[in-house]
C-alpha positions in Angstrom: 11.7 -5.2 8.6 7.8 -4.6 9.6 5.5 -5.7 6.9 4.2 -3.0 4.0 1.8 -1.2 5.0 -1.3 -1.1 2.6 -2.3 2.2 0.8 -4.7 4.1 2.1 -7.0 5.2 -1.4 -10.0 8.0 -0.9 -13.2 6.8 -2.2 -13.6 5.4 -6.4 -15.4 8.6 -8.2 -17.2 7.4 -11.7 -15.5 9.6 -14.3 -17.8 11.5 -16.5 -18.7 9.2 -19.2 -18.8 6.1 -16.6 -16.8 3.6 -17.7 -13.4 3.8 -15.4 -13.2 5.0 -11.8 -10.6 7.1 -10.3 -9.4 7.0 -6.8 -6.4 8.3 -5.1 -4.4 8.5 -1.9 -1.1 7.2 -0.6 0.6 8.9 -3.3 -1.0 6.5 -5.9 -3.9 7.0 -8.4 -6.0 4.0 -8.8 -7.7 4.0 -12.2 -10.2 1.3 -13.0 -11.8 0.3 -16.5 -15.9 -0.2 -15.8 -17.5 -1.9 -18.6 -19.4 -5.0 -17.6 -19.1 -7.7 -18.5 -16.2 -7.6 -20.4 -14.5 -4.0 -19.9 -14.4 -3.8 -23.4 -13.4 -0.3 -24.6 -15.5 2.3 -26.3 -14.9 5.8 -26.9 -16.3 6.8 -24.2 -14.0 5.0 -22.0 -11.1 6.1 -23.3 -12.4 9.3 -22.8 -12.6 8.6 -19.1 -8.7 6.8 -19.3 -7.6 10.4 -21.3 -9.5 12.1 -17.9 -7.5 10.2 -15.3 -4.2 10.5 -16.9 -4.6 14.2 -17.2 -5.8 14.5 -13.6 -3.1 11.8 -11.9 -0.5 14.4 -14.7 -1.6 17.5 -12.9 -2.1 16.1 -9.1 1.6 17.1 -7.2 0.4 14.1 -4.5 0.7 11.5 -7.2 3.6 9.6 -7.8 2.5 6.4 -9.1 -0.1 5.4 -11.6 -2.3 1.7 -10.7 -4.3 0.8 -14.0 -6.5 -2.2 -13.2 -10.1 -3.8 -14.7 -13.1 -4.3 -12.9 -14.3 -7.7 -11.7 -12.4 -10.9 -11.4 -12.5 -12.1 -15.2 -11.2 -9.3 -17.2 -8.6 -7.1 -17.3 -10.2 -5.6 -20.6 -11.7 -7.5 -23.4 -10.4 -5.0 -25.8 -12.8 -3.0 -27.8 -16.4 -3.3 -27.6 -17.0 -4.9 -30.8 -21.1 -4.4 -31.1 -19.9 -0.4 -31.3 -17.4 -0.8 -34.0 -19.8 -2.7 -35.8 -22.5 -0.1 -35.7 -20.0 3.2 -36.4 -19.2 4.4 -39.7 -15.2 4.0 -40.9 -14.7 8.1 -40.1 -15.8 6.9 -36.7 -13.7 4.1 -36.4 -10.3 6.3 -37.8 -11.5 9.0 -35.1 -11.5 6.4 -32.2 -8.1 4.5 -33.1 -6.5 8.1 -33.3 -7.8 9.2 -29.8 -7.2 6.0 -28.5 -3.4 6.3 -29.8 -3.2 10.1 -28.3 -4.6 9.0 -25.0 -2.0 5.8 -24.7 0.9 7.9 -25.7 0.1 10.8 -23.1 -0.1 7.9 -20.5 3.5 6.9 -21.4 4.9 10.5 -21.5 3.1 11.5 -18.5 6.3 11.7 -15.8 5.0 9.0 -12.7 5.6 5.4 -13.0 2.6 3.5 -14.4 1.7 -0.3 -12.9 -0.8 -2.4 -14.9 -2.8 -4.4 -12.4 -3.5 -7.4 -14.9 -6.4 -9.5 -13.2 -8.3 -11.5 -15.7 -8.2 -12.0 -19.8 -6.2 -9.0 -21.2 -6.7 -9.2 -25.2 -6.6 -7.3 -27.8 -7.1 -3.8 -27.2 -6.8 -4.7 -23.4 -3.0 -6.2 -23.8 -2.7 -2.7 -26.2 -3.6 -0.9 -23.2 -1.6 -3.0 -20.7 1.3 -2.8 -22.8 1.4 1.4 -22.5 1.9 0.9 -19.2 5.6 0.9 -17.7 5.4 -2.4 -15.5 2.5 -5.7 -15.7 2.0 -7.7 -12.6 -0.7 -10.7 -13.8 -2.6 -12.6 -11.4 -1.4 -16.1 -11.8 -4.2 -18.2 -13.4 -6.8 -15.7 -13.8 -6.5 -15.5 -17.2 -5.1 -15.1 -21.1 -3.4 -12.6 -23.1 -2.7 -12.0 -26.7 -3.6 -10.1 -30.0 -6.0 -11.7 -31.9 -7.3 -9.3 -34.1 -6.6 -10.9 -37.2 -9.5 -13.4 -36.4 -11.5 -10.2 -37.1 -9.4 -9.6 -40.1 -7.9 -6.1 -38.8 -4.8 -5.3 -36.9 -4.1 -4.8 -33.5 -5.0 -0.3 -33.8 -4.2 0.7 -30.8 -0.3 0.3 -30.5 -0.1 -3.0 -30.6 1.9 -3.7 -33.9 4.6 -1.2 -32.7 4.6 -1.5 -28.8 4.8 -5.4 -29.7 7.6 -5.3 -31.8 9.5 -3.3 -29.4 9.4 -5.3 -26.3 9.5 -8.9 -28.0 11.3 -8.3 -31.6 9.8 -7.8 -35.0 9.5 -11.6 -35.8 8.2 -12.8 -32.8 5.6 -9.8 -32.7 4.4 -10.7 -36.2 4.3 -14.3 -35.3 2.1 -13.5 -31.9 -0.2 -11.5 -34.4 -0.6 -13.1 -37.5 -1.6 -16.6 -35.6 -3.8 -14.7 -33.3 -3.7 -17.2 -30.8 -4.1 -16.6 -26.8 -1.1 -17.6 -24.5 -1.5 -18.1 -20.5 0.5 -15.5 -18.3 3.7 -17.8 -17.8 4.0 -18.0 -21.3 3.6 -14.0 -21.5 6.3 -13.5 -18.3 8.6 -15.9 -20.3 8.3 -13.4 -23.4 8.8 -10.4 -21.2 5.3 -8.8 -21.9 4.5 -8.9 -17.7 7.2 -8.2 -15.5 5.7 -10.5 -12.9 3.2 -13.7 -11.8 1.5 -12.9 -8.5 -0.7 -15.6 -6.7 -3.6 -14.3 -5.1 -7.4 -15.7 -3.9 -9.3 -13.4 -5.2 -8.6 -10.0 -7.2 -9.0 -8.2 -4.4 -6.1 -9.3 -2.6 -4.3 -9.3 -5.9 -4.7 -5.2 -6.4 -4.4 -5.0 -2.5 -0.6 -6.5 -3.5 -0.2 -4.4 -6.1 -1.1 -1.4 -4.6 1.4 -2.1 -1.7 3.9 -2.7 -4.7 3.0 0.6 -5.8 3.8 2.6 -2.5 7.1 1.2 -2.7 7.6 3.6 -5.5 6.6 6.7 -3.3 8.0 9.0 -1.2 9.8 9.1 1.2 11.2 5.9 0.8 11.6 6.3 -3.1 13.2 9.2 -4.6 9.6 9.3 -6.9 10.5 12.1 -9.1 13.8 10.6 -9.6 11.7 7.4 -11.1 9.5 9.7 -13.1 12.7 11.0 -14.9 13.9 7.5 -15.2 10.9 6.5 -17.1 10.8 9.5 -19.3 14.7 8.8 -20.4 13.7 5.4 -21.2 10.6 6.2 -23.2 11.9 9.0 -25.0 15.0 8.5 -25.7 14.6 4.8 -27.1 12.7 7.3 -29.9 16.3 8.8 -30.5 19.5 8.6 -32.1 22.4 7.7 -29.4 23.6 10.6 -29.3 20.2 12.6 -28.4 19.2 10.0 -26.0 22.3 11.0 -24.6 21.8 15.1 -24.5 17.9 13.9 -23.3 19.7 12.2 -20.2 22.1 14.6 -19.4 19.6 17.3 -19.1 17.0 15.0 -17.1 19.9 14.7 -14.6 21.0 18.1 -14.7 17.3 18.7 -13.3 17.7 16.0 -10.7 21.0 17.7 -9.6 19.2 20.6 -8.8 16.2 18.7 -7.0 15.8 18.4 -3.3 15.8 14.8 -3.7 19.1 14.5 -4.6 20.1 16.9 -2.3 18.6 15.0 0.4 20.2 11.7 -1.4 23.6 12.6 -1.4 23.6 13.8 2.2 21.9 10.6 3.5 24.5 9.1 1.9 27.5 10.9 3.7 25.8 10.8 6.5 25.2 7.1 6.8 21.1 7.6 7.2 18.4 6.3 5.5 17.2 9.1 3.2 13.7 11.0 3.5 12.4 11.8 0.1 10.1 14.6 -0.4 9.3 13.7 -4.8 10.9 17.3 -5.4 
C-alpha cells in the first residue's frame, strides 16, 4: 500500500479579530488558536473559533475539522487570565455563555472534528479539546488537566459536564477538585485522548495528523456517512433510548437515499473498492 499522501492546505488567513487562523484544502479545515505566548483564550478568540466553525459548517469541500494551537508549547493555556481579571462579572457571564454556544455548535456541526494536541492543554484549553470528537497528543510535549479550582472557580466552559461524561462523575470530580496536571499517558489511560503520537517537532506532529485527517475524506471515506455517525452519537447520548433510536433511524434513512451508499452497496456487489463523492 503507497504511503499517505500529505494534505495539500491553501494558505492560513488571520480571522477577523486575530487570534486563530483558518486554512483549508484537501477536504480539511485547519483552524489554529493564535495567542502568544500561551494561546490563552479571550473573547475575541472565541469569536474567531465561532467564525471558523461556521465557515468549515457552510463549505460543501469540507469534510473534516483539524483544531490545533500555535507554537510548540501550548495547545491552549485556557483563558487569558489578565482579561478576566480586568472585566466586570456581566462580562465574565457573557464570555462563559458564548464560549458555551460556540463549543456546542462545534460539536453539532455534521464533519468529524480532530484536536491536534501539541503542547500544555489546561483548563479552558482541555475544555476546548474535549468538544472536539477525536485528541491525538504529541507524546511528551506537554500536560493536561482542569485546575481551575486553584483559582477558586470551576472549569466554565464544559468542562464539569463534558468531564463527567467521558471519564464518570467521580473520577471527573476527583480530576477537578485536586486540580492537579497529569502527563498525556496518564490522559490516554483515562480515555480523554484517543491517541500518543511521537513526533520531532510540532510540525511533523500536525503534518501526521493532518494525513490522519484525509483518511476521513472522500473518496476513500464515505465522509458524510461519518458526519451522521457523529451527529447520532452526540445527540442521541442527549436522549432517552427510545429517541436515540427514532434519531438513528432517520439519520440512516437519509444515508439510504445518499449517493454514498448507493455507491457503497454497489462496490460491494461488485467486488471494487468504492469511490465516495461525501453526498
Amino acid at each position: 500500500m503507497p504511503p499517505p499522501t500529505k494534505p495539500q492546505l491553501g494558505p492560513a488567513e488571520a480571522l477577523p479579530n486575530g487570534k486563530a487562523t483558518y486554512a483549508s484544502g484537501s477536504g480539511i479545515a485547519l483552524v489554529t488558536l493564535t495567542n502568544p505566548p500561551a494561546n490563552g483564550y479571550t473573547h475575541a478568540m472565541m469569536r474567531d473559533l465561532d467564525e471558523a466553525v461556521l465557515r468549515a459548517r457552510f463549505d460543501e469541500e469540507v469534510q473534516v475539522i483539524v483544531l490545533a494551537g500555535a507554537g510548540e508549547k501550548f495547545f491552549c493555556a485556557g483563558a487569558d487570565i489578565s482579561m478576566l481579571h480586568e472585566v466586570t462579572p456581566a462580562f465574565k457571564y457573557a464570555f462563559c455563555l458564548h464560549a458555551n454556544e460556540t463549543l456546542l455548535r462545534l460539536e453539532h456541526t455534521p464533519k468529524l472534528v480532530i484536536g491536534a494536541l501539541g503542547g500544555h492543554c489546561v483548563g479552558g484549553g482541555l475544555e476546548i479539546a474535549l468538544a472536539c470528537d477525536l485528541r491525538i497528543a504529541r507524546k511528551g510535549s506537554g500536560k493536561a488537566g482542569l485546575p481551575e479550582v486553584t483559582l477558586g472557580v470551576l472549569p466554565g466552559t464544559g468542562g464539569t459536564q463534558r468531564l463527567a461524561r467521558l471519564v464518570g462523575a467521580s473520577k471527573a470530580i476527583e480530576l477537578m477538585a485536586g486540580g492537579r496536571l497529569f502527563e498525556y499517558e496518564e490522559a490516554l489511560a483515562l480515555g480523554l485522548v484517543n491517541e500518543l503520537r511521537e513526533a520531532a517537532d510540532d510540525e511533523t506532529f500536525l503534518a501526521s495528523v493532518l494525513e490522519s485527517a484525509r483518511g476521513y475524506c472522500t473518496p476513500d471515506k464515505a465522509a458524510f456517512a461519518v458526519g451522521m455517525i457523529k451527529r447520532a452519537v452526540r445527540t442521541g447520548l442527549e436522549l432517552p433510548l427510545e429517541a436515540g433510536l427514532a434519531l438513528e433511524r432517520e439519520l440512516q434513512a437519509r444515508l439510504f437515499a445518499s449517493a454514498d451508499a448507493r455507491e457503497g452497496v454497489a462496490a460491494f456487489v461488485e467486488r471494487r473498492a468504492p469511490k465516495f463523492s461525501g453526498r
